[in-house]
C-alpha positions as CSV (number, residue, x, y, z in Angstrom):
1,X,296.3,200.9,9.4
2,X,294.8,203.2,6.9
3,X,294.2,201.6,3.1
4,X,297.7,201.9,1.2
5,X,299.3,203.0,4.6
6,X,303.0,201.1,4.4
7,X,304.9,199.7,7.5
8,X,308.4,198.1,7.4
9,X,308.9,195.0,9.6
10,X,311.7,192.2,11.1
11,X,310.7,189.6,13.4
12,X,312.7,186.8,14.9
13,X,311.9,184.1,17.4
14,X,313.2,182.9,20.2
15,X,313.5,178.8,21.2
16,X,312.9,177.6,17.7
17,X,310.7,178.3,14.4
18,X,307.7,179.0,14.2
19,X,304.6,178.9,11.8
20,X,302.8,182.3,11.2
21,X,300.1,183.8,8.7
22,X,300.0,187.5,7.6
23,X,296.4,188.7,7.5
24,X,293.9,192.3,7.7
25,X,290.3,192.1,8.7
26,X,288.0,195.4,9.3
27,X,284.7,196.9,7.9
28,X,283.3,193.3,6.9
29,X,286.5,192.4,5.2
30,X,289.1,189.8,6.2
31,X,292.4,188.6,3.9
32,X,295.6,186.0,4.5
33,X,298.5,187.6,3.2
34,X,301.0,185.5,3.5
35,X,302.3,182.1,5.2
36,X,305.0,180.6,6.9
37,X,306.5,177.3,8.1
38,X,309.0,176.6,10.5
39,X,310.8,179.8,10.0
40,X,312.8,181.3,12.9
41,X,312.8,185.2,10.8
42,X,311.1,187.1,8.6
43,X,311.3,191.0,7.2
44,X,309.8,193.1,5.0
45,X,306.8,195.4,4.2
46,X,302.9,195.4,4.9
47,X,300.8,197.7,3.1
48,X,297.2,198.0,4.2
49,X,294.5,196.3,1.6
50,X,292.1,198.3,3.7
51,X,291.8,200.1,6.4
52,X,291.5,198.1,9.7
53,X,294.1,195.7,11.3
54,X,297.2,194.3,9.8
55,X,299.2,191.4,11.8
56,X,300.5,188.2,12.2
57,X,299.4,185.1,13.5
58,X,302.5,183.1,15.2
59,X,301.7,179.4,15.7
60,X,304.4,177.4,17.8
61,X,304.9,174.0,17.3
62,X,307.8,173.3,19.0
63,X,307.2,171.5,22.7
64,X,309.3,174.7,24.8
65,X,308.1,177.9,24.4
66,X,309.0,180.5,22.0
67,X,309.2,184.3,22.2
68,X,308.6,186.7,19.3
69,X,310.4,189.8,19.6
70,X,308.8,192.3,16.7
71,X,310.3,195.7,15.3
72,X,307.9,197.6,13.4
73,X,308.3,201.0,12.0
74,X,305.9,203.3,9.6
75,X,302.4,204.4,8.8
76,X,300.4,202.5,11.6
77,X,298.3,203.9,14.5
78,X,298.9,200.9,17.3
79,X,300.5,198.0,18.1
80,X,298.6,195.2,20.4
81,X,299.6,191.9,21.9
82,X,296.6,190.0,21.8
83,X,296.5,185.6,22.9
């Protein structure tokens, strides 16, 4: 995303809570946002610190696995899945 660029999100797992962190990194610079524990939803807005990559880290803690379906929507160029 693009410095001030704004994106609207809702997430919601699947199988049980989860742990995540909110965070940008890109052009030497890296941030947490935000944190999260043992929440099973979240919503809201992300706007860019800096130009480079906004996302989420999703930790699971639960012993089954858990899927994270993501709806995003706004100023952002692409989305990737990465493990």
């Amino acid at each position: 995303m693009e410095e001030g660029a704004v994106a609207t999100f809702v997430w919601a797992s699947v199988g049980g809570p989860l742990h995540f962190d909110t965070h940008c990194d890109g052009n030497g610079n890296s941030i947490s946002d935000e944190k999260g524990r043992g929440l099973p939803k979240d919503e809201g807005e992300r706007e860019a610190d800096f130009t480079g990559n906004q996302g989420w880290f999703f930790h699971n803690r639960n012993d089954n696995d858990v899927t994270v379906v993501l709806r995003v929507r706004g100023d952002y160029g692409e989305l990737n899945k990465v493990f």
